[in-house]
N, C-alpha and C positions, 0 to 999 in steps of 0.2 A: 383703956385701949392698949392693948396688944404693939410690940415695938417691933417683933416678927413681922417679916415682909416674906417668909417662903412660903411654899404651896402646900395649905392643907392636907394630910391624908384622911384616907376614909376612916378610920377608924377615931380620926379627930372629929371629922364631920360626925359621924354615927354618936358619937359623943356629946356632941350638941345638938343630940335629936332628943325632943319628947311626943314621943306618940307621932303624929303626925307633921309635926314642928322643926323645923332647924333652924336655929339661929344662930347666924353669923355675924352680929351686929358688932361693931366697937370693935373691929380686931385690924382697921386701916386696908384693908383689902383693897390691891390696884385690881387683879384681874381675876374673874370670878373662877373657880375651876368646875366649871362645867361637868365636866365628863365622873368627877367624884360625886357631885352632889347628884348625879344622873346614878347612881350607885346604890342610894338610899329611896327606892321608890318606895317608901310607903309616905315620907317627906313630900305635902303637896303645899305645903306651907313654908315658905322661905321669906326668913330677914337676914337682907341686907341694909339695913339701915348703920348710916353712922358709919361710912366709910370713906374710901378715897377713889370709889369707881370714876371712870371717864366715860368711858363706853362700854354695852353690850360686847357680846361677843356673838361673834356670824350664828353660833351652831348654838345659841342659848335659847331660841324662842323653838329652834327646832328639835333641840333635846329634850327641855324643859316645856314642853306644851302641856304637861299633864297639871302643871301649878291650879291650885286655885285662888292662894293669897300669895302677890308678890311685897314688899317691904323695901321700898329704893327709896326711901327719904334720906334725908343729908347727905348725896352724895356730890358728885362735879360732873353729874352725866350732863353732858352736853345737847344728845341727839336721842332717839332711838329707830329699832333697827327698823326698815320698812315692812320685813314678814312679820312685825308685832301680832298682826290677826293670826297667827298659827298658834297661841294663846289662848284656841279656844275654851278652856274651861274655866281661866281666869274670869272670878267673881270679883275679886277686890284688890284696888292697886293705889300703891301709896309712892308719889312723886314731889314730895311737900320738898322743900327748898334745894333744887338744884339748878341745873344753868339751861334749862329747855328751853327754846323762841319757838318753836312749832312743834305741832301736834299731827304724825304723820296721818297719814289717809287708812292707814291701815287699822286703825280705830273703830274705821266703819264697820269690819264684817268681828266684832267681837262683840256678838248677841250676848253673851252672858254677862257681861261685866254690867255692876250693879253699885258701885262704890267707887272713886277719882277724886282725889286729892292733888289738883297742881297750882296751890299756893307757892307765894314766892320763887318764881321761875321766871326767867325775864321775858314772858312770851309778848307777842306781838299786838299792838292796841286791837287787833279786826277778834282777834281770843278771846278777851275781857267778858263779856256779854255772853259767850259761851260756857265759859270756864264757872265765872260768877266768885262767891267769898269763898266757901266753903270753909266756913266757921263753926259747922257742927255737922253731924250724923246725916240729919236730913238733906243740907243743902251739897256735901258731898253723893250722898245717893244721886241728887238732882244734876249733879254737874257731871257725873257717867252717864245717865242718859241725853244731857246737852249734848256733852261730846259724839256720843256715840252716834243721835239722831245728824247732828254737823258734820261729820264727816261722810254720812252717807251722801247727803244732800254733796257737798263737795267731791267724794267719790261719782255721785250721777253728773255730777256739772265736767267733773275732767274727763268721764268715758264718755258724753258727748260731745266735750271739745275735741275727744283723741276720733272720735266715727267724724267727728267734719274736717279734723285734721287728713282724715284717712282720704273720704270722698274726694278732698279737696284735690287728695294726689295724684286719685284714680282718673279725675278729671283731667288732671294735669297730664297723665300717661296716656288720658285716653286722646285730648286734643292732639298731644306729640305724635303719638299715633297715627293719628288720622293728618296732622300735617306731614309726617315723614310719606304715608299713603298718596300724600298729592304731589310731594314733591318727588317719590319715588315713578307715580302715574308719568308728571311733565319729562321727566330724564326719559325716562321709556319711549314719550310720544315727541318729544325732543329728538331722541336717534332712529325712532321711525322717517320724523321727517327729513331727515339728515341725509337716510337712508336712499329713503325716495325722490328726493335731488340728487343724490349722484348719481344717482339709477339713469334719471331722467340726461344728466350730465355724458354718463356715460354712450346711453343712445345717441344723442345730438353727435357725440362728436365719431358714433361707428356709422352715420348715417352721411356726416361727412365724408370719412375714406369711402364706404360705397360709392359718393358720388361723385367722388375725385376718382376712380379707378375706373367707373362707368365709361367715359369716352375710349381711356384706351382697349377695353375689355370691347367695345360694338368694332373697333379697328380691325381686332384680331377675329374676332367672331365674321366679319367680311373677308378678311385675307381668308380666310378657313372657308368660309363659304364658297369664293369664288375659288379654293384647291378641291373643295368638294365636288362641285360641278364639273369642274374641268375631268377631276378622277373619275365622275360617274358618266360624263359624256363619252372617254376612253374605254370606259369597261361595258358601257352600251354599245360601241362601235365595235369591241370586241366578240361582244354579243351577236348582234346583227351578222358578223362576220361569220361567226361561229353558224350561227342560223341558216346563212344562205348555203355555207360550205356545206352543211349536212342537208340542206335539200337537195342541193346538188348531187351530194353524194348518195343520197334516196333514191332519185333517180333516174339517176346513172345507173346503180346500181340492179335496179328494177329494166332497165334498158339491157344492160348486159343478159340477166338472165333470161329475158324474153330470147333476147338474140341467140342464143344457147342454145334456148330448146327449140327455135327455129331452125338454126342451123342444122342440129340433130336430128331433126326431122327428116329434112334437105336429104343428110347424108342418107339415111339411110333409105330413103324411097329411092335414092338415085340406083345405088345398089339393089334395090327389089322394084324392079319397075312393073312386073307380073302383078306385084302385090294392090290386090282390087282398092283397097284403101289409099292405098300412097296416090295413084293416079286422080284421087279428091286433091289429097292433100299438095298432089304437086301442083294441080288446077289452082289450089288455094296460095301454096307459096308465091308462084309467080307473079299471083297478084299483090302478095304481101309485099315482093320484090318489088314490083314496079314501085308500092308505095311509100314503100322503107328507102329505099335506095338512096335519096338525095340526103335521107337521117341516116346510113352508113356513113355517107361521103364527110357529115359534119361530126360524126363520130369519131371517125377514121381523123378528122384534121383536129380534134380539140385530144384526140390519146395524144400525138405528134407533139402540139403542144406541150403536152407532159401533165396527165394527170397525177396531182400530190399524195402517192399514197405511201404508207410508210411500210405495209408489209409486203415483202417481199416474192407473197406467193401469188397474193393482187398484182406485181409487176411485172409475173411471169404468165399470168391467165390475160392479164392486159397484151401482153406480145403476142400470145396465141388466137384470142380474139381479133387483133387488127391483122392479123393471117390470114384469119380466118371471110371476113370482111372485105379482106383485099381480090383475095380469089374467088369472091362472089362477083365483086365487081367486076373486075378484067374478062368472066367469062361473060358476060352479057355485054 
């Protein structure tokens, strides 16, 4: 054994290659160097035996997958790495007296391996029966395929504890779920009804001031009623008044003009007495006269009165009319 404890170079390694061989055995090796021995690919054969290892190294099974004989007897490995199965082309593998207690799962997907040696390892009583002696050729062959078939059966036993583990969660997501859904529902229909109580609260109490405002609101609505009437009874009397004064004034006015073209008749037959027609016409006045006469008189006493009129030319054809009137009268 070797008293060197530094890191191999390549050219050491490549030194200790024969053909397809490297051996690194008997030289105390704490940590493998990987990344050199990954340098020598034609090396698919590695001993490590008869050292001082502990542990694998992370990037060993993944650099080194191409091995097909590994040689880890006599060392202090303790564990090894779980991506053991990336190993694929490992045929034979020698673990004979180190400190292993289990045998990872990752054993299962290493189809090829055909040889297992894990004597003296302090592995766990449920092992024994798996592992077996492995005191010769044969019963080594036989304890690779133990292992290998063991760990499958173990690999299918933890991926369906890991799918009931999973279910179990889905379940668990799915009930929370659906409880979150009822409890999210109740709050919802919770502030609906909440809702619709103060709604309800609300009305009661606008139905209240309606009914509290109601008597004085029919008070005013009566006061207003009886200014209404009172307003429409004045503006009806106003009416009426208006109405009578313009019949009146209709005719009156109709009176007058009669009386006009009477008069002007009057005059002028008086003045053409020769005229063959006026001589009807005075036949006829005089009879109008007789029957007009008392309707001058009440004419003649309601102008005196003082009829209301506002224009001014009406008040001057009103003086010339009751003149006119006058001197019908006086001469009869």
């Amino acid at each position: 054994m070797t008293s060197k404890n530094k890191m191999l170079t390549v050219k050491e390694l490549k030194s200790r290659t024969d053909d397809n061989e490297m051996d690194l055995s008997l030289l105390g090796i704490k940590k493998i160097p990987v990344k050199e021995i990954a340098t020598v690919r034609k090396a698919n054969v590695l001993d490590l035996s008869c050292n001082r290892i502990v542990q694998l190294p992370d990037e060993f099974c993944t650099t080194l997958q191409y091995l097909v004989k590994l040689d880890l007897s006599k060392n202090l490995i303790t564990d090894l790495p779980a991506d053991v199965y990336k190993l694929q082309q490992l045929k034979h593998l020698d673990l004979f007296q180190n400190k292993l207690s289990m045998i990872p799962v990752g054993f299962s997907r290493l189809d090829n391996l055909r040889w297992l040696d894990l004597k003296d390892n302090p592995l766990d009583s449920s092992y024994f029966k798996i592992v077996g002696d492995c005191l010769d050729d044969k019963q080594c062959r036989q304890c690779a395929i133990n292992v290998v078939t063991a760990m499958k059966s173990l690999a299918s036993e933890q991926e369906r504890q890991k799918q009931k583990v999973l279910k179990a969660e889905r379940e668990r997501e799915q009930r929370k779920h659906i409880e979150e859904q009822k409890q999210a529902q109740q709050r919802k229909l919770e502030k609906q009804l909440d809702k619709e109580r103060k709604r309800k609260q609300w009305e009661a109490e606008q139905a209240k001031l309606v009914q509290a405002a109601k008597p004085v609101l029919s008070t005013e609505q009566r006061h207003l009623g009886n200014g209404e009437v009172q307003e429409n009874a004045e503006i009806a009397k106003v009416l009426d008044q208006k109405n009578n004064r313009s019949w009146i004034s209709t005719s009156f006015t109709l009176l007058i003009a009669c009386t006009a073209i009477l008069v002007g008749i009057y005059i002028y037959c008086k003045e053409n007495a020769t005229d063959k027609a006026c001589k009807s016409y005075n036949a006829l006045l005089l009879d109008i006269q007789k029957l007009t006469k008392p309707h001058f008189k009440y004419a003649l006493e309601f102008m005196k009165d003082g009829f209301d009129y506002s224009s001014e030319k009406i008040l001057i054809f009103n003086e010339w009319l009751t003149g006119v009137i006058q001197s019908i009268i006086s001469k009869d």
